[in-house]
N, C-alpha and C positions, 0 to 999 in steps of 0.2 A: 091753606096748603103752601109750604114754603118750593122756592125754585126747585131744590133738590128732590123732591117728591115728583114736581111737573116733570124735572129732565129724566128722569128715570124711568117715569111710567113710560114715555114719550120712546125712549129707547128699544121696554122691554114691546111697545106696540110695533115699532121696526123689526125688533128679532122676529114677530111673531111675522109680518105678512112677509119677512122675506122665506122664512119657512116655510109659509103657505106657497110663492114663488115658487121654489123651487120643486117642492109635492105635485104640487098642480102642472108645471112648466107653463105657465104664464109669466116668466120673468120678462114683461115685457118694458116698454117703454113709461107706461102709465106708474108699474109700479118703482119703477127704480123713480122717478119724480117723485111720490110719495114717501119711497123710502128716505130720499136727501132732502126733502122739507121736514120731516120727523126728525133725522139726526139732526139737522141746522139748528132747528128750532131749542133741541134738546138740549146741543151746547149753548146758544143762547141762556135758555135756563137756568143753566149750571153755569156760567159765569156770573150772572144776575147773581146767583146765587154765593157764588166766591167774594163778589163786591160785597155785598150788604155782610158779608162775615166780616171783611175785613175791614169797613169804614163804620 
């Protein structure tokens, strides 16, 4: 699996619990933590990713 596969899926699993968030109204603490370790991570990924493209 290349970075841009991990950053992405990683992203569309943010989209999905902050959805759930808000449906639910549990947007609480826990999940906004979760939500910015997912995004962080994702970019992470996706730069990994932009480096090994470009060296």
């Amino acid at each position: 699996m290349t970075p841009f596969y991990i950053a992405g899926g990683l992203l569309v699993v943010a989209q999905v619990l902050g959805i759930y968030a808000l449906v639910s109204k549990r947007a609480d603490f826990i999940f906004a933590l979760v939500m910015v370790v997912l995004v962080v991570t994702a970019l992470a990924a996706g730069a990994d990713g932009v480096y090994n493209q470009l060296h």
